[in-house]
C-alpha positions in Angstrom: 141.3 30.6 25.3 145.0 29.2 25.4 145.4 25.9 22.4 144.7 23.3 23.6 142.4 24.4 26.5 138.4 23.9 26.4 136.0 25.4 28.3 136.5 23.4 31.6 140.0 23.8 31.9 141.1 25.1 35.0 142.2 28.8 35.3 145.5 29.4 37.8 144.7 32.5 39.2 140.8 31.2 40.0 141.4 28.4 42.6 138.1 27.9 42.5 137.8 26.3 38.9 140.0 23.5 39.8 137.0 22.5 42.5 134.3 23.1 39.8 136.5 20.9 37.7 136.9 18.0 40.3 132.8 17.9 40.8 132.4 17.3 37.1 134.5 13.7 36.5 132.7 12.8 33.7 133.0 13.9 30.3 129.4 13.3 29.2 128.3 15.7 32.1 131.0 18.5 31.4 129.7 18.3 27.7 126.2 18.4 28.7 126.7 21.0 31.7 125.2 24.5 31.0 125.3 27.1 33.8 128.1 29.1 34.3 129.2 30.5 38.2 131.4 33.7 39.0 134.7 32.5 40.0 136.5 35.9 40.5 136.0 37.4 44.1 136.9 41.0 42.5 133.8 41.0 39.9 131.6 40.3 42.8 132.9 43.4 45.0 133.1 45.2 41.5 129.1 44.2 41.1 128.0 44.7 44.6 130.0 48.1 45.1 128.0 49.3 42.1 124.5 48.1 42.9 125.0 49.1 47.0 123.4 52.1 46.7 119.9 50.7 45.8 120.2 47.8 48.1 121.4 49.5 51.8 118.0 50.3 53.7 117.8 51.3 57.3 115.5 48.3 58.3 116.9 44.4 58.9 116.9 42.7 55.3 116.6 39.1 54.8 118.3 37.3 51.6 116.3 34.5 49.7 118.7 33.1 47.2 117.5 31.0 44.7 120.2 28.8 42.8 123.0 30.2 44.4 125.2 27.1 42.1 129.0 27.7 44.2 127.6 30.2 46.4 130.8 33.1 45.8 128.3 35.5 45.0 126.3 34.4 47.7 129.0 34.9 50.3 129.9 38.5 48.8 126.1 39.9 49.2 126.2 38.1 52.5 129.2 39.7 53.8 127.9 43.1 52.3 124.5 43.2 53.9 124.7 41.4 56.6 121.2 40.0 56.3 119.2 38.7 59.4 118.6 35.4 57.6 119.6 34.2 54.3 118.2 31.2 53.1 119.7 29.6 50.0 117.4 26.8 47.9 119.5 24.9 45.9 117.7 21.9 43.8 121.1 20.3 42.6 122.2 20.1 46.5 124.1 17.2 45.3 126.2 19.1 42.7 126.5 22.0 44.6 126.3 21.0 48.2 130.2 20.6 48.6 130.4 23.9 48.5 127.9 25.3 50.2 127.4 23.2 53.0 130.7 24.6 54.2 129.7 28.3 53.5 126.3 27.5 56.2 128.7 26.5 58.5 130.3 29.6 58.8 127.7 31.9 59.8 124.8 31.6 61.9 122.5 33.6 59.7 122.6 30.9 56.7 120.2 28.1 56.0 120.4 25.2 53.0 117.4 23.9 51.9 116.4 21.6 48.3 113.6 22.1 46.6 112.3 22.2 42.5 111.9 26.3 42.4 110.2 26.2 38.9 107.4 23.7 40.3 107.4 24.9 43.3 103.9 26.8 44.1 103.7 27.6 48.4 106.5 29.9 48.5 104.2 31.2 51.8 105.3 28.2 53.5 108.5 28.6 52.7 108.6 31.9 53.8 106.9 31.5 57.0 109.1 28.5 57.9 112.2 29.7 57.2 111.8 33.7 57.1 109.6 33.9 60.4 110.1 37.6 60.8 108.6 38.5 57.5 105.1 39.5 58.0 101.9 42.2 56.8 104.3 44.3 59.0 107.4 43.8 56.8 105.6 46.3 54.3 105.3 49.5 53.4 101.9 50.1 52.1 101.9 53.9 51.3 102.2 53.5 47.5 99.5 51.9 45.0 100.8 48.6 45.7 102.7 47.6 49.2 106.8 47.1 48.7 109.0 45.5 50.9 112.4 46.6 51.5 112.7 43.7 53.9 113.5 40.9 51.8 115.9 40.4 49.1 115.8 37.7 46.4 118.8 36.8 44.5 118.8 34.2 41.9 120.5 32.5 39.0 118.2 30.7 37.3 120.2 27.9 34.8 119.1 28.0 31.1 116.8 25.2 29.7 118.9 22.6 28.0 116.1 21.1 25.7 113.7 22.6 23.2 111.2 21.0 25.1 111.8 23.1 28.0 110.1 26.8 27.8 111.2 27.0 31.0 113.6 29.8 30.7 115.2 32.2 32.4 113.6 34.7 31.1 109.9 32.8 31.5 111.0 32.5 35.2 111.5 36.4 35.1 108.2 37.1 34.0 106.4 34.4 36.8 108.5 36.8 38.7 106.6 39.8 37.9 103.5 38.0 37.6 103.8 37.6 41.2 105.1 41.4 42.0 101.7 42.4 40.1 99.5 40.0 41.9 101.5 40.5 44.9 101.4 36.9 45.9 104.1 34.1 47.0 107.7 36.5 47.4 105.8 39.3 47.2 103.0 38.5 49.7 104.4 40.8 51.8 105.0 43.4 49.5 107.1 43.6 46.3 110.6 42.8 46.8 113.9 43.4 44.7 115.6 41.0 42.7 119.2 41.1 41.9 119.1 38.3 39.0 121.9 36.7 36.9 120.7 34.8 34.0 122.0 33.8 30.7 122.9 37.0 28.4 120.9 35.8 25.9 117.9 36.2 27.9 118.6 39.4 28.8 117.1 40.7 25.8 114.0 39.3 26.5 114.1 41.8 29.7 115.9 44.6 29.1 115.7 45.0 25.4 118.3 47.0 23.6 116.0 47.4 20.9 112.4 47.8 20.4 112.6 44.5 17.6 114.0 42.6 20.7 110.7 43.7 23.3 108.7 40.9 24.5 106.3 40.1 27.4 109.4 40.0 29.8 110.4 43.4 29.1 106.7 44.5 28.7 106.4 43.5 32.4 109.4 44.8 33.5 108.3 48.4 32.1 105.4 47.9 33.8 106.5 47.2 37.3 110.0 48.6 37.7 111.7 51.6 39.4 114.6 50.5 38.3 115.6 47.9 36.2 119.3 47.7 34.5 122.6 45.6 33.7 125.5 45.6 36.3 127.6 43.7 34.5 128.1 42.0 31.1 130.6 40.3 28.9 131.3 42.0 25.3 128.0 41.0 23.5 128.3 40.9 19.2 126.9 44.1 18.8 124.0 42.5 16.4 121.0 44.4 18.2 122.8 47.8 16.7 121.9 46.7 13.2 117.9 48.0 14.3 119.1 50.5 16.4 121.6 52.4 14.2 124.8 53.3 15.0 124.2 56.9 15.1 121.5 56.7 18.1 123.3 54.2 19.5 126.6 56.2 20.0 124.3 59.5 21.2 122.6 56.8 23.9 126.0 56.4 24.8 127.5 59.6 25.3 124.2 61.0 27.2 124.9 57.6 29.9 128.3 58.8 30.1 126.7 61.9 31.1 124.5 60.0 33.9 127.5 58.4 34.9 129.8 61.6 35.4 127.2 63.7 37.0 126.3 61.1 39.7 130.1 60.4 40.2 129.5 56.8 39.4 133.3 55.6 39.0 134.0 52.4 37.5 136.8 50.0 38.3 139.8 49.8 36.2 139.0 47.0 33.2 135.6 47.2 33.9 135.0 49.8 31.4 132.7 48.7 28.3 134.3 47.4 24.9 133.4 49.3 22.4 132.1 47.6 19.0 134.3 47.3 16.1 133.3 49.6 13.1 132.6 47.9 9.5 135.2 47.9 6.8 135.5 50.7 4.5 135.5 48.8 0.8 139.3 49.5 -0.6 137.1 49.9 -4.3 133.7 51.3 -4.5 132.5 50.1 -7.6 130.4 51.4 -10.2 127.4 52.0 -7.6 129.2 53.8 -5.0 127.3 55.0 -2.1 129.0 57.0 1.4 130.8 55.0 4.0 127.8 54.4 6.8 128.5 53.2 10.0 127.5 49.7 11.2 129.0 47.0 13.3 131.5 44.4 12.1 129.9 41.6 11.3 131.6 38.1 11.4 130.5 38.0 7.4 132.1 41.5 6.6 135.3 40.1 8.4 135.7 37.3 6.2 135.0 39.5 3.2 137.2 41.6 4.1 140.0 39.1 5.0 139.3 37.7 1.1 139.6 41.0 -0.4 143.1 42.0 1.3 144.4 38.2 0.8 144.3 38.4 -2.9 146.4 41.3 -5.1 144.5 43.3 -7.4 147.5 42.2 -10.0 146.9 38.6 -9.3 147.3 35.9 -12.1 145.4 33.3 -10.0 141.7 33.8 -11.7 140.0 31.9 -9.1 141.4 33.8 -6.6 140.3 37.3 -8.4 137.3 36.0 -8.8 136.8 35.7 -5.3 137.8 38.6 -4.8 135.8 40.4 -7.0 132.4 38.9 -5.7 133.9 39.8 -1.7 134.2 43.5 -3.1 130.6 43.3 -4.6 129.2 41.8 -1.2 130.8 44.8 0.4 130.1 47.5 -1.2 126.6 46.1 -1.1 125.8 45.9 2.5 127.4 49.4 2.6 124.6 50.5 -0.2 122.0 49.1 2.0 122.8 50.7 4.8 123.2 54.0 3.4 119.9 53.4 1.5 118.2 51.8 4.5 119.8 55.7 6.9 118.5 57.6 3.9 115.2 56.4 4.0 115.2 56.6 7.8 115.7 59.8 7.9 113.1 61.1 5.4 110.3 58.4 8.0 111.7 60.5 10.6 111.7 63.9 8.8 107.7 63.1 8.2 106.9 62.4 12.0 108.3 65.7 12.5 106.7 67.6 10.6 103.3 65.3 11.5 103.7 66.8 15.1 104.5 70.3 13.9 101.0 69.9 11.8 99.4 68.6 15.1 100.6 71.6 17.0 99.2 74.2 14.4 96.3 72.5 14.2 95.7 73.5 18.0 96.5 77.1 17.1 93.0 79.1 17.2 94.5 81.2 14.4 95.4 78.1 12.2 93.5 77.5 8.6 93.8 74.4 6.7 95.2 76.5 3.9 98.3 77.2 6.2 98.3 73.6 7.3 99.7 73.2 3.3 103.4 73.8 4.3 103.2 70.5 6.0 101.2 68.1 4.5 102.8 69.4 0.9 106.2 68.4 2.4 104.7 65.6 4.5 104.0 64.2 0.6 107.0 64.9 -1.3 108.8 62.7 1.4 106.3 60.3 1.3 106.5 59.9 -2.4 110.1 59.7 -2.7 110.4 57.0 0.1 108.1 54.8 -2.3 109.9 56.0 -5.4 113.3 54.9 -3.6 111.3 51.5 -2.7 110.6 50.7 -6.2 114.4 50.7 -7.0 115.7 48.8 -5.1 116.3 44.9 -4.0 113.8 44.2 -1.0 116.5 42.8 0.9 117.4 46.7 0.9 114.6 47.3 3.6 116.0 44.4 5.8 115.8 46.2 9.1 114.4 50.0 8.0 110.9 49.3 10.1 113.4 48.4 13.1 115.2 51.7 12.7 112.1 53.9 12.4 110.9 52.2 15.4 113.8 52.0 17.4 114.4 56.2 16.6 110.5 56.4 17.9 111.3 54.9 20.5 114.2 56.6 21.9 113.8 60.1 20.8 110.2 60.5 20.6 110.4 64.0 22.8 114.2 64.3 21.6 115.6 63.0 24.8 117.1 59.9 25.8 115.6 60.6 29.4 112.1 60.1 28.3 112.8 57.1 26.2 110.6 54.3 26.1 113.0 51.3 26.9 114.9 50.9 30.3 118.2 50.1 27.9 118.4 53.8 27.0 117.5 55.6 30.2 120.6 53.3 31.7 122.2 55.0 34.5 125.7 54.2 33.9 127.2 51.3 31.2 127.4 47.5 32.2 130.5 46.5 33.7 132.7 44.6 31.4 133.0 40.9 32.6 136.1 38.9 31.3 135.3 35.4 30.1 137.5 34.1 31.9 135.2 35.1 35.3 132.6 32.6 34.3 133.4 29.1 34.5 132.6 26.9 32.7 133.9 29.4 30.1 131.5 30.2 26.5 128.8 30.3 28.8 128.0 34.0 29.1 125.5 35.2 31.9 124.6 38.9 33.0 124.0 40.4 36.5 120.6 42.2 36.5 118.7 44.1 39.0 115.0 44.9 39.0 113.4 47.7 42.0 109.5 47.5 41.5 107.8 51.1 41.8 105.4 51.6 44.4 103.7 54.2 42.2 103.5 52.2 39.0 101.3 54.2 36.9 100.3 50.7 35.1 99.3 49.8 38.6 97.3 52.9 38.9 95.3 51.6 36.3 94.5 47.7 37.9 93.6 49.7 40.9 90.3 50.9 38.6 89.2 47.1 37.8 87.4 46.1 40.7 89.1 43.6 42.7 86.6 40.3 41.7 87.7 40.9 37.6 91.2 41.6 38.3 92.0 37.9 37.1 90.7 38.1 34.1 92.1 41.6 33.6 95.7 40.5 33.8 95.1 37.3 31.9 93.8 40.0 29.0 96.8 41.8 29.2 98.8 39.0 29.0 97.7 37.3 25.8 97.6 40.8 24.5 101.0 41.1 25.3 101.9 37.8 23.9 101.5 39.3 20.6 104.7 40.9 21.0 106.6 37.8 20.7 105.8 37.1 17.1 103.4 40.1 15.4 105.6 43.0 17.1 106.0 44.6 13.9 102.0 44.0 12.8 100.5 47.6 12.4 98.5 49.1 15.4 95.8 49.9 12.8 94.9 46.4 12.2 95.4 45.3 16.1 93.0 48.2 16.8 90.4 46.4 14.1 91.4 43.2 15.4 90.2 44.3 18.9 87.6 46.6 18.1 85.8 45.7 14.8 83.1 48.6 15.0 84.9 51.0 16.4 86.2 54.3 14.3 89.6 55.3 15.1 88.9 58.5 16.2 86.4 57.0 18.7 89.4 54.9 20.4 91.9 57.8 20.0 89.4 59.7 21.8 89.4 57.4 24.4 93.2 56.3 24.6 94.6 59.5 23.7 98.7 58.4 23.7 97.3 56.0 20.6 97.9 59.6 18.7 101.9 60.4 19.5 103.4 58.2 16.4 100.1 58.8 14.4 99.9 59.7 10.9 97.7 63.1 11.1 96.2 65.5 8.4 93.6 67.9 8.3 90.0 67.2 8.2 88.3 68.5 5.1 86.0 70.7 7.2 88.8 71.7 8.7 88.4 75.1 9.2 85.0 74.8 10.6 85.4 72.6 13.1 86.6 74.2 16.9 89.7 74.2 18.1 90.7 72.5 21.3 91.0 74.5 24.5 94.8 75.6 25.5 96.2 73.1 27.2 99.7 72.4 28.7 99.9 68.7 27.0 101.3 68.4 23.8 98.7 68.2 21.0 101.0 65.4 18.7 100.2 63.2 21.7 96.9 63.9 22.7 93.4 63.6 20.6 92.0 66.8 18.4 88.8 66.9 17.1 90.5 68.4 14.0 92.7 66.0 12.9 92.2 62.7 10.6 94.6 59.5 12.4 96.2 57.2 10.4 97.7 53.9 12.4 99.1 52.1 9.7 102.9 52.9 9.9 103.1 52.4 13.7 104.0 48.9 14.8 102.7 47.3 17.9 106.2 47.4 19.2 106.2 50.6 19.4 103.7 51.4 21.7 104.3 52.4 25.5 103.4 50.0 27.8 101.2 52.2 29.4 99.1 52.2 26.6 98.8 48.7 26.2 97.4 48.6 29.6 94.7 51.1 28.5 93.6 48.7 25.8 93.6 45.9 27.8 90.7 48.2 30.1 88.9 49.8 27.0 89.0 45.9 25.5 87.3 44.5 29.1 85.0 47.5 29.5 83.5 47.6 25.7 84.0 43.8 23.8 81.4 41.6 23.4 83.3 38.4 24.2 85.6 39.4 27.2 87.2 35.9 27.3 91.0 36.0 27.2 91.0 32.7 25.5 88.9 34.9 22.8 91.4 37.5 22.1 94.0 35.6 22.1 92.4 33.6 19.2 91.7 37.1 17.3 95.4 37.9 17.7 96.5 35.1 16.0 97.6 33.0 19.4 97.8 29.5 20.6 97.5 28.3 24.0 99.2 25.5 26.1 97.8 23.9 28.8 99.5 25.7 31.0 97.9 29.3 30.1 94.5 28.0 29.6 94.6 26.1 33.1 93.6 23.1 31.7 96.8 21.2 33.0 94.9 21.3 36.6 92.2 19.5 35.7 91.5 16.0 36.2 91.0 13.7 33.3 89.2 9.8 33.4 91.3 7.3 32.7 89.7 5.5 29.6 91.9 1.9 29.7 
């Protein structure tokens, strides 16, 4: 940003800032203001152009836009699509209604209406009214649930401004899908697409770019989705590659590059991504020196860096060496860690390979337990040195290791990026880089998303088992169980599962949710050897349940696990626990309620004086 600019000064060669500017007289309302609009007509071709090819369909489409703000975007997927009708709701008409009521002017096929989206509940209505040729016909009901290719919803939801607001974004997302699942209000019709744009910062809550970062949002979204990835996307800090590590990070990126090349995805000139600055390499390694490990450059590591190269080593200021000195410490530190931290990874990683290995011998007919030694004797040695390593060091060493294990897991659980459990990794090409100036009022940064719902959603396979009259309860289950994810993601799956299940053995459930096993500890049964081996089988036997086999749970975190088998909980939990109640498990898991999830904000209450 130019000196002496801020973020609402006007930008020459986007005319429309000026206008944005003009709306906004006041000062206490530009201070105050908090939603940002594309103002660049090329980032909108850029974004459309790369999202067309999962948006043309043969039949009419309708558009409902939801917060279209200055309505550029609007008019670009408008002009694209050509949509039968495209109904904008805008709540702040008076804010934005300058420029849109021009824009429904223009074209036959617009309509403007106000309304409060977040409280707004008969979205039938709206849809009848204004969408008149959506109907049960609109669908295609061939899949396990009915999608409709029909209607598309675009929205830009604006962040909550107060702390007493959950409202977010990303909270709205989630109603979203709540809806797609229960196929009601947009979706009564049949699921529809959403091509969202929503604060970056929220977009970790959906598309996670780590497994620390996966929350109910995301949880949904792997649920439901097709597809489900970022168009576009200014440069972000990098932070979220501190529990990813650099090293699977930079192999995610080279196999999308792959994705991208081999579908002949081209991207626009400056759209490529940014890549992410690499951490200083400490000029002195001190007396504890470790190998240079890659990591991110941290705002902190800048400014120690920036210390140690502002001071000579042959300085006569003290003060200034001293500085210096301590800058070199910190550095060489947080390099220590990190190499510590990759070590330690490695040998957690090393172990879960040789655990499946184990697991696949174990299904061999020809297999003893006294050849199962190779394993669990190396299996051991690893695990000893890991706590030997633990017991030397600082525990602000281990800052991030559990991410890292999980995050690996998660990504390269069959050794390919294809099969990887968040939608972040199986990206089909890289965001497209967004310029800050091409957001206005600039330092607000928002991301374009879009979301495709399956039709075939194997976690919709699974609600199609609960009969109809319990499926209520069923998703209310699954939520609070998913809530969990927003503040015990890292608790161990062991004590959810005794959390859940307080008489149940582990091999019991194991049996019963076989995927439970694919991140399991395993060893040998003492009887071992007497015990029959399971039938030859085409599955996997690390990811399945043997008879043979002891299952530990106690180093694999609930973030961990598929969402898929979160759903198979959620049934096992309604068809065996004593107290069904949602309200119950969510009290066993730790949770609290608002009015809002328990329902109570419906009821009626006397007034007293």
């Amino acid at each position: 940003m130019p000196t002496g600019a801020n973020r609402w000064t006007p930008i020459t060669r986007f005319p429309l800032t000026k206008r944005m500017n003009d709306r906004f007289p006041t000062a206490g309302r530009k201070r105050t203001w908090a939603k940002s609009e594309i103002v660049n007509e090329a980032l909108c071709d850029d974004i459309l152009n790369r999202v067309s090819p999962y948006l043309n369909r043969k039949s009419p489409i309708d558009i409902l836009d939801l917060w279209p703000g200055v309505g550029l975007f609007s008019s670009k997927a408008n002009d694209l699509l050509k949509p039968r009708r495209h109904v904008m709701i805008e709540p702040l008409l008076d804010t934005y209604g300058p420029f849109l009521k021009p824009l429904v002017a223009s074209k036959p096929s617009y309509d403007l209406i106000s309304l409060d989206i977040h409280s707004h509940r008969d979205w039938d209505s709206v849809i009848s009214k204004h969408l008149p040729e959506q109907g049960p016909s609109s669908g295609d009901s061939s899949g396990t649930m009915t999608k409709n290719d029909t209607l598309l919803v675009l929205a830009s939801p604006p962040p909550n401004t107060s702390k007493r607001n959950h409202y977010t974004p990303s909270r709205w997302w989630s109603i979203f899908l709540e809806m797609c699942m229960r196929q009601a209000g947009f979706h009564n019709y049949g699921c529809v697409r959403l091509l969202a744009t929503l604060p970056s910062v929220e977009v970790q809550n959906i598309i996670p770019r780590s497994v620390v970062e996966r929350k109910r949002p995301a949880l949904l979204t792997e649920s439901l989705a097709l597809h489900a990835f970022e168009l576009a996307s200014p440069m972000d800090s990098g932070s979220w590659t501190m529990t990813k590590g650099w090293d699977v990070m930079t192999q995610n990126a080279a196999r999308v590059s792959e994705r991208t090349a081999a579908n002949k995805i081209q991207i626009p000139p400056g759209r490529e991504p940014r890549a992410y600055t690499l951490a200083p390499e400490s000029p002195e390694t001190g007396w504890k020196p470790a190998p240079y490990t890659p990591r991110v450059r941290t705002d902190k590591l800048e400014q120690l860096m920036k210390l140690v190269e502002g001071v000579s080593k042959t300085s006569s200021d003290r003060t200034a060496k001293q500085k210096r000195s301590r800058a070199l410490i910190q550095l060489n530190q947080d390099n220590r860690h990190a190499y510590i931290r990759a070590q330690l990874k490695e040998k957690r990683i090393q172990i879960d390979q040789l655990t499946k290995s184990l697991s696949q011998a174990a299904a061999n007919p020809k297999t003893t337990s006294e050849s199962l030694k190779q394993y669990t004797d190396q299996i051991a040695a690893l695990s000893s040195k890991i706590e030997e390593v633990a017991s030397e060091n600082h525990y602000d060493t281990f800052t991030h290791l559990s991410g890292l294990v999980d995050d690996h897991r998660a990504s390269l659980h069959t050794g390919n990026f294809d099969d990887a459990l968040l939608h972040w990794d199986r990206r089909p090409f890289e965001p497209l880089h967004i310029d800050p100036e091409e957001l206005f009022p600039q330092e607000l940064d928002r991301t374009v998303l879009y979301f495709e719902p399956d039709a075939n959603s194997p976690a919709m396979q699974i609600v199609k088992q609960v009969d109809t009259s319990k499926r209520s309860n069923f998703f209310q289950l699954f939520e609070f169980l998913t809530l969990a994810f927003n503040t015990r993601g890292s608790m161990p799956v062991s004590e959810l599962l005794t959390l859940m299940f307080p008489t149940r053995p582990l091999h019991d459930l194991i049996r019963v949710i076989p995927s439970l096993a694919t991140y399991a500890g395993k060893k040998p049964k003492p009887d071992f050897d007497s015990i029959p081996k399971p039938l030859p089988s085409e599955v996997d036997p690390s990811t399945t349940y043997q008879e043979n086999i002891d299952y530990d749970l106690s180093e694999v975190r609930l973030r961990s696990l598929p969402v898929l088998t979160m759903w198979e909980l959620t049934l096992e939990y309604m068809n065996t626990a004593a107290d069904k109640s949602p309200v119950h498990l969510n009290r066993l898991l730790g949770g609290s309620l608002t009015s809002f999830r328990t329902g109570d904000y419906r009821a009626s209450y006397k007034r007293l004086n």
